[in-house]
Structure formats: structure tokens, C-alpha cells
C-alpha positions as a Markdown table, in Angstrom:
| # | Residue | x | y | z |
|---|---|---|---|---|
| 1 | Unk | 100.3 | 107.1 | 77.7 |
| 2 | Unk | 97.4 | 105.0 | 76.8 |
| 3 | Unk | 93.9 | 106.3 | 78.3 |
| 4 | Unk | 90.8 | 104.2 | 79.2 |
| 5 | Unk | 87.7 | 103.8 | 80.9 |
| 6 | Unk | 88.0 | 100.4 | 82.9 |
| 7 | Unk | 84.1 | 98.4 | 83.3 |
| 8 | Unk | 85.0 | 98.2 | 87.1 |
| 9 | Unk | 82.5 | 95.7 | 89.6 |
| 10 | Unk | 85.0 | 95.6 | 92.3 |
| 11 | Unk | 85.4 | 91.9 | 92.1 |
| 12 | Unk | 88.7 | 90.5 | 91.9 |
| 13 | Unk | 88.9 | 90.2 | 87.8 |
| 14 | Unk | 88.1 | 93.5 | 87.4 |
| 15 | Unk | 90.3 | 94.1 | 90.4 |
| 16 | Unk | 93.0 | 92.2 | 88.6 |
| 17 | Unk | 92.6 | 94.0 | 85.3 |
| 18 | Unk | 92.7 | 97.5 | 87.3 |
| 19 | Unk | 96.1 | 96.5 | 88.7 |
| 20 | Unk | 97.2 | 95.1 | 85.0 |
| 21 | Unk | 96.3 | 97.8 | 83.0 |
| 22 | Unk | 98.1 | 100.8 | 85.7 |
| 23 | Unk | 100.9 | 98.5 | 85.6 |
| 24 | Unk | 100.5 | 98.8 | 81.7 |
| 25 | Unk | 100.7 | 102.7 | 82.4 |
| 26 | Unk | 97.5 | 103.4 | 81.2 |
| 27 | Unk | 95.9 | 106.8 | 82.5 |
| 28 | Unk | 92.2 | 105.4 | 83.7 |
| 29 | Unk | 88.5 | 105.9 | 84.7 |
| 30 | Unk | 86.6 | 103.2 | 86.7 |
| 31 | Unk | 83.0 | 103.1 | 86.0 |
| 32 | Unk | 81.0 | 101.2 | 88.1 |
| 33 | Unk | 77.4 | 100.1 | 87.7 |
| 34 | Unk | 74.3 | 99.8 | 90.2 |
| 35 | Unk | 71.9 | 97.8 | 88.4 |
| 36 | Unk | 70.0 | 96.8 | 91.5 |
| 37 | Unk | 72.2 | 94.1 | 92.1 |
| 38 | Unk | 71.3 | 92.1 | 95.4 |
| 39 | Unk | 75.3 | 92.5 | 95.9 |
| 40 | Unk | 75.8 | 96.2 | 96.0 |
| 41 | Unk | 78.5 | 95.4 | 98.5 |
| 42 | Unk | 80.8 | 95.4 | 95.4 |
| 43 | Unk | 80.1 | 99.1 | 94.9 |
| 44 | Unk | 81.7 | 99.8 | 98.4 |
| 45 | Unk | 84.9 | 97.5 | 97.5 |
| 46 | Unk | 85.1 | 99.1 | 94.3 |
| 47 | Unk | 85.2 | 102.6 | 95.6 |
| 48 | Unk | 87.7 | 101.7 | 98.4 |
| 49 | Unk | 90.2 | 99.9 | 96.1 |
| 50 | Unk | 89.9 | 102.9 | 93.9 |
| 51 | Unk | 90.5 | 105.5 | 97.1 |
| 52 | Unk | 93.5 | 103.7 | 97.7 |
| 53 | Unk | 95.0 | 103.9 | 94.1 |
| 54 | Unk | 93.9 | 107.2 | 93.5 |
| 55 | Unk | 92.0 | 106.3 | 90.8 |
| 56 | Unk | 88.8 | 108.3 | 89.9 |
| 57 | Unk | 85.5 | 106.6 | 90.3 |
| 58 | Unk | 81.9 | 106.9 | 89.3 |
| 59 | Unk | 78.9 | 104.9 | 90.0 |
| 60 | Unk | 76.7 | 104.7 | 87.1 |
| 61 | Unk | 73.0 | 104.6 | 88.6 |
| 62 | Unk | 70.9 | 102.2 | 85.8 |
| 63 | Unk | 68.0 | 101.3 | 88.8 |
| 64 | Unk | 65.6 | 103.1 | 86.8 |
| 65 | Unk | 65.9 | 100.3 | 84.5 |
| 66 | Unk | 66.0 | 97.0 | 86.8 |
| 67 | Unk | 62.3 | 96.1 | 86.3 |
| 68 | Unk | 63.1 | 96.2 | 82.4 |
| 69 | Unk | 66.3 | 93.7 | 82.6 |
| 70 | Unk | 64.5 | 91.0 | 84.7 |
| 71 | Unk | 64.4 | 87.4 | 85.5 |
| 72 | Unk | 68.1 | 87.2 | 86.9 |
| 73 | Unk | 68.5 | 86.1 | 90.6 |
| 74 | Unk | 70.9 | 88.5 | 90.4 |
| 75 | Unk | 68.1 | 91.9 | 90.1 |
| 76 | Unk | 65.0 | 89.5 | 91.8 |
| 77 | Unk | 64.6 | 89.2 | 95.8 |
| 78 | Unk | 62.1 | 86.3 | 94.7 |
| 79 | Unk | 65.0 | 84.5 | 92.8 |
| 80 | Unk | 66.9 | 81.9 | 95.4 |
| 81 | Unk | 70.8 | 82.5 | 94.1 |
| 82 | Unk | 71.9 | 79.2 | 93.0 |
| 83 | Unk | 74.6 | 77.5 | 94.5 |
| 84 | Unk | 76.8 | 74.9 | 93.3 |
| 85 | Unk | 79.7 | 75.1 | 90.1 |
| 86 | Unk | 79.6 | 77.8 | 88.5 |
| 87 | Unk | 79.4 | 75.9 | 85.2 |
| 88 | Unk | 76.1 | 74.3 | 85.9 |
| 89 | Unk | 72.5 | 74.9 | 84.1 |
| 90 | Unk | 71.4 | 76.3 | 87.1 |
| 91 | Unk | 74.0 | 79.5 | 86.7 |
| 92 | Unk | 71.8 | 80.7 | 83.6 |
| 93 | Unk | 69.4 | 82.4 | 86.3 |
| 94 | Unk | 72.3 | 84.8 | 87.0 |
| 95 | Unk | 72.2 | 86.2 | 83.6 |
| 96 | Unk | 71.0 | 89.9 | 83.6 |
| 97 | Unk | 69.8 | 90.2 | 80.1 |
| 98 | Unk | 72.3 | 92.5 | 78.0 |
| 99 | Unk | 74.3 | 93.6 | 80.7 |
| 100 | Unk | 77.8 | 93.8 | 79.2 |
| 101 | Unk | 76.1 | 95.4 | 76.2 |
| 102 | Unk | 74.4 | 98.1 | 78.1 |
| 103 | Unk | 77.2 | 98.7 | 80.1 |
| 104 | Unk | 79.4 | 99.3 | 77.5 |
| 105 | Unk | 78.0 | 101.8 | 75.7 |
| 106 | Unk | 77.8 | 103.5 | 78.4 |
| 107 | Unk | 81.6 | 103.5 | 78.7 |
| 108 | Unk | 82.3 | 103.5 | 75.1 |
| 109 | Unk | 80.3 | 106.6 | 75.3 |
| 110 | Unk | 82.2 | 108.5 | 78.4 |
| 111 | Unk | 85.7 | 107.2 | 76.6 |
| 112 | Unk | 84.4 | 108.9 | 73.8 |
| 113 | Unk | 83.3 | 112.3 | 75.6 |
| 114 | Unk | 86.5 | 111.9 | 77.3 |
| 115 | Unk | 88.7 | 111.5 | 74.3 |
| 116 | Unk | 90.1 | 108.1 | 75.5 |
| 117 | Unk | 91.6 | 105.5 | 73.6 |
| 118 | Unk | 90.0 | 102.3 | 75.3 |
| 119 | Unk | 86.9 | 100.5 | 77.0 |
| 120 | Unk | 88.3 | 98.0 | 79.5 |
| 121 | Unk | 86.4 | 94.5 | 80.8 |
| 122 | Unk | 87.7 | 91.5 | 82.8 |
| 123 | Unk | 85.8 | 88.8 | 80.4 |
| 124 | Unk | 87.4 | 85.7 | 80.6 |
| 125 | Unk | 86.8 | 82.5 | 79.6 |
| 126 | Unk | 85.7 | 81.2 | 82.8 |
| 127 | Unk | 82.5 | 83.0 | 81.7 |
| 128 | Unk | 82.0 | 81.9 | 78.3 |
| 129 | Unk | 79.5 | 78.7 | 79.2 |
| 130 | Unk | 77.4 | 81.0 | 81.2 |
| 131 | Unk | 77.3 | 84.5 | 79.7 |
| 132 | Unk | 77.0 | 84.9 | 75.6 |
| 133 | Unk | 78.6 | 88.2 | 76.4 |
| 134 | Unk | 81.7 | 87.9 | 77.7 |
| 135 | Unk | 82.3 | 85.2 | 74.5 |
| 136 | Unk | 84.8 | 85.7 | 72.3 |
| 137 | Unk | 82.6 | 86.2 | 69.7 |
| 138 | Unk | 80.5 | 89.1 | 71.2 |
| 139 | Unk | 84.1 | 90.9 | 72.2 |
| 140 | Unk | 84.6 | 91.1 | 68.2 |
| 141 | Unk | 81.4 | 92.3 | 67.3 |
| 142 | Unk | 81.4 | 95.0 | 70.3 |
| 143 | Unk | 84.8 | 96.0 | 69.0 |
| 144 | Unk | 84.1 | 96.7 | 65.6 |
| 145 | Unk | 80.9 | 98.4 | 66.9 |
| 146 | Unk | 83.4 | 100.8 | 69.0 |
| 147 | Unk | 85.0 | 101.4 | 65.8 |
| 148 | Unk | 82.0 | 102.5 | 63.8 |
| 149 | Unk | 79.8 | 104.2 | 66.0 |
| 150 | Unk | 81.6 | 107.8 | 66.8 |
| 151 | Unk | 84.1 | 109.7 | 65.0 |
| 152 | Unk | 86.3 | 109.3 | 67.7 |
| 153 | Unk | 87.3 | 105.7 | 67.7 |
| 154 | Unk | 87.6 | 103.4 | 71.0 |
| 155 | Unk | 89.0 | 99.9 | 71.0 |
| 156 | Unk | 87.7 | 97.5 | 73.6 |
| 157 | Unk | 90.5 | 95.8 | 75.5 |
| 158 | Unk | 89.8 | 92.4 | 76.9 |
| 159 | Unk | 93.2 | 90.8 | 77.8 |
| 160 | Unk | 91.9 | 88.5 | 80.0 |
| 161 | Unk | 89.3 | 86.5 | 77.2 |
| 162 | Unk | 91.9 | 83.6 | 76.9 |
| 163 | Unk | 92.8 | 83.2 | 80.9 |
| 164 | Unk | 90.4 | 81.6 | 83.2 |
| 165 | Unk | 89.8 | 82.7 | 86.6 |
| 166 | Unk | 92.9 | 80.7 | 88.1 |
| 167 | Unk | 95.3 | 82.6 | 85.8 |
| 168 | Unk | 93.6 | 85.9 | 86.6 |
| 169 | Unk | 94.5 | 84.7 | 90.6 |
| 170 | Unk | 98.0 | 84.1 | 89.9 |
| 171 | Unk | 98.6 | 87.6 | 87.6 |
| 172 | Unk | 96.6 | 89.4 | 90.5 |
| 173 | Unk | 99.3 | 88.0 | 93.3 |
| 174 | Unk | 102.2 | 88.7 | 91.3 |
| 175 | Unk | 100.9 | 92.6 | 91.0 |
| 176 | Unk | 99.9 | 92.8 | 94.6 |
| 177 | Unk | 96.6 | 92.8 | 94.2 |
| 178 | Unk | 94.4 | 93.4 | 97.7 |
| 179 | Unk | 92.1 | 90.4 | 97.1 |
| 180 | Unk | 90.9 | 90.8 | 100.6 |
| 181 | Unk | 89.3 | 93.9 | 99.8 |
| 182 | Unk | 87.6 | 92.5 | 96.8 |
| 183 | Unk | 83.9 | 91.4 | 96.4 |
| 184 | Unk | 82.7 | 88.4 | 94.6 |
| 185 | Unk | 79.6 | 86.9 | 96.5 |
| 186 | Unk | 76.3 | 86.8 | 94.8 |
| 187 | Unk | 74.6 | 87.1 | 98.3 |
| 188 | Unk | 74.7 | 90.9 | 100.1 |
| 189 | Unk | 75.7 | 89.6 | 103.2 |
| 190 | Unk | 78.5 | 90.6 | 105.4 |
| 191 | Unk | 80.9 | 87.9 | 104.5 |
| 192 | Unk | 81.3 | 85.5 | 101.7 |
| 193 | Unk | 78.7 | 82.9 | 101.7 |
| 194 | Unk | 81.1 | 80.1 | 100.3 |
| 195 | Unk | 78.1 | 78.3 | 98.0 |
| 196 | Unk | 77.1 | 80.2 | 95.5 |
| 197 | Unk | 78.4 | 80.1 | 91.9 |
| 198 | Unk | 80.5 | 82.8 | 92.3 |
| 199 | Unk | 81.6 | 82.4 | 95.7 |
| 200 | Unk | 83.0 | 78.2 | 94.4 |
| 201 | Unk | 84.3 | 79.1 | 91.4 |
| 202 | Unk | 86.8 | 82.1 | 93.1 |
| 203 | Unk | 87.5 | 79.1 | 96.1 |
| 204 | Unk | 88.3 | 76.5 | 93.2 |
| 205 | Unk | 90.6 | 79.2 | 91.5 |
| 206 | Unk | 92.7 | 79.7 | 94.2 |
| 207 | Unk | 92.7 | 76.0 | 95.2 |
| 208 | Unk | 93.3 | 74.6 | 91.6 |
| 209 | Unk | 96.2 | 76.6 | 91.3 |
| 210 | Unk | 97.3 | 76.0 | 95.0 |
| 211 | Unk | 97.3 | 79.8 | 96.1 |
| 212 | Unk | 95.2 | 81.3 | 99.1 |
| 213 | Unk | 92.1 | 83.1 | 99.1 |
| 214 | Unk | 92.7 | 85.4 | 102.1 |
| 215 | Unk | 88.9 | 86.1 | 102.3 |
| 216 | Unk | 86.7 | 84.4 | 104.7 |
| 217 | Unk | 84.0 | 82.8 | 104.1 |
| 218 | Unk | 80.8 | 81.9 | 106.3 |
| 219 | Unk | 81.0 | 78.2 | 105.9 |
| 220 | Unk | 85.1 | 78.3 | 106.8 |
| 221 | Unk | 85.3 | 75.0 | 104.5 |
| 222 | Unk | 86.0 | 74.3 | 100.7 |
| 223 | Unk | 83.5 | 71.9 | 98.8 |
């Protein structure tokens, strides 16, 4: 049986990919991340989802380094979170500097202590415009990094880097995923906002690939 530690946000990629790679029969370990993201709600999903398959769960506590990975709307209460497509200049404010980086050692590191074969993370290509690392490119470079950097060799396994977020939809509804226990809003508030570049491009997913979103969201309308 393959092992790995699955990069896990609670969102519905890495929902998706949770889902895949169990149906792959892979023996796994989610690792979440508080960063002092303003949508810590996608903690709670990701701990509920993972009650509910039995998988185990950690929350990896990086606040003590928030003030050091700055000027994201994501990480700043002073930073409005854009709204509008997801692929629009205004997205770059949701970059949090280094993030997959960081975050992956930190898993490469546990799948290492752990004697694990794989790091899991839902990059796809949806993300490519906006984040330089979930690119292809960066994906190569981590994995030959994972290679190199223990005696115990981990690959990084991103099976999702050529699908974009309406392909991850349709895979997720074939393998049952719970979407409606999945969190993808940029805003902490109790329900989707609907606006924000998150909260469109899961809406246009589902819609371009005529499948429903059985979330709700607080402006009940698609634009």
C-alpha cells in the first residue's frame, strides 16, 4: 500500500484529492496549516471531513510566523479581499509569500519522520496565473528537492496539475465527495460570500461544467 501525507485545507480540491488518493488505496496523513488565515473556517471543514473518513488529522500551528509572510489579504485584516475572476491582477494580493514552499517541507519532513512514500497537494492549473507555486515548473523543482534532501526519499504527487478546477468538480462527484462540507470562501463568514475570487471561480466550475454546487451562498445568485 502506498503511504502519504496529504497538504490538506479542507477546500474542495484538496477534498477531491483526499477522496482520490483513498480511492487510490493509499494509507494517509492530513496536515493542515493555520497560517493566520482570515478563513480559519477551513480548519473546522477539514477536521470534520477527516472525522468522518477516519482519517488522522493535525493542524500545523505557523501563526508565529504570519507577520514575517505579509502583504496577502489573505494574512492582513487591513487587506479588502478582492472580488471578481479569479484570473484577474487583482488576485495577486492573495498570494502568501512562499506558502506551498513552506508548507511542504513541513510535510516532506513528517513523510519523512514517518517513513512515507509521498507528499500530496491539489495544485492545478486553475492556479497557475495566480500562484508561481502551484506551476508546473515549481512541482519539478520541489520534487527533485524531495529527492535530495533526506536519505529517505519522498515523491511529491500532484495529479491534479493538468485538470482545472471544473474537472476536479466532476472527479469529486463521481467519488462522492461531500462538497457541502467543504470550505472555499476567502471571507470567515458563516456562509459563502459568492464574490470573491475564490468563492466565483468554484461557482464557474460547477456552472461551466453544468453540475451543482450544493453550497449556499450569501448573495443566492451566480455572476
Amino acid at each position: 500500500m502506498n503511504s502519504g501525507v496529504l497538504i490538506y485545507s479542507g477546500g474542495m480540491d484538496s477534498t477531491t484529492l483526499l477522496y482520490y488518493l483513498l480511492h487510490q488505496n493509499y494509507h494517509l496523513k492530513a496536515l493542515s496549516f493555520n497560517y493566520g488565515q482570515r478563513h480559519a473556517k477551513e480548519l473546522a471543514a477539514a477536521a470534520a471531513i477527516c472525522r468522518k473518513l477516519d482519517v488522522p488529522h493535525q493542524v500545523v500551528d505557523l501563526t508565529a510566523i504570519t507577520g514575517l509572510i505579509g502583504g496577502s489579504s489573505l494574512t492582513d485584516p487591513a487587506l479588502p479581499v478582492p472580488e471578481g475572476h479569479y484570473t484577474g491582477e487583482n488576485m495577486k494580493i492573495t498570494v502568501v509569500p512562499n506558502r506551498n514552499m513552506i508548507m511542504l517541507s513541513i510535510a516532506i519532513g513528517h513523510a519523512i519522520a514517518l517513513k512515507y512514500d509521498a507528499v500530496a497537494y491539489a495544485a492545478h492549473s486553475g492556479d497557475h496565473t495566480i500562484y508561481p507555486d502551484c506551476r508546473p515548473v515549481f512541482v519539478e523543482a520541489m520534487k527533485q528537492v524531495a529527492g535530495l534532501c533526506d536519505w529517505h526519499p519522498v515523491k511529491i504527487a500532484t495529479p491534479f496539475i493538468k485538470m482545472d478546477k471544473g474537472d476536479i468538480a466532476e472527479l469529486g462527484l463521481q467519488l462522492g465527495v461531500p462538497f457541502e462540507l467543504t470550505w472555499t470562501c476567502y471571507n470567515g463568514r458563516d456562509r459563502h460570500c459568492g464574490k470573491c475570487g475564490a468563492c466565483q471561480e468554484r461557482r464557474e466550475a460547477f456552472f461551466k461544467h453544468g453540475l451543482a454546487d450544493p453550497i449556499q451562498y450569501e448573495d443566492f445568485g451566480f455572476k
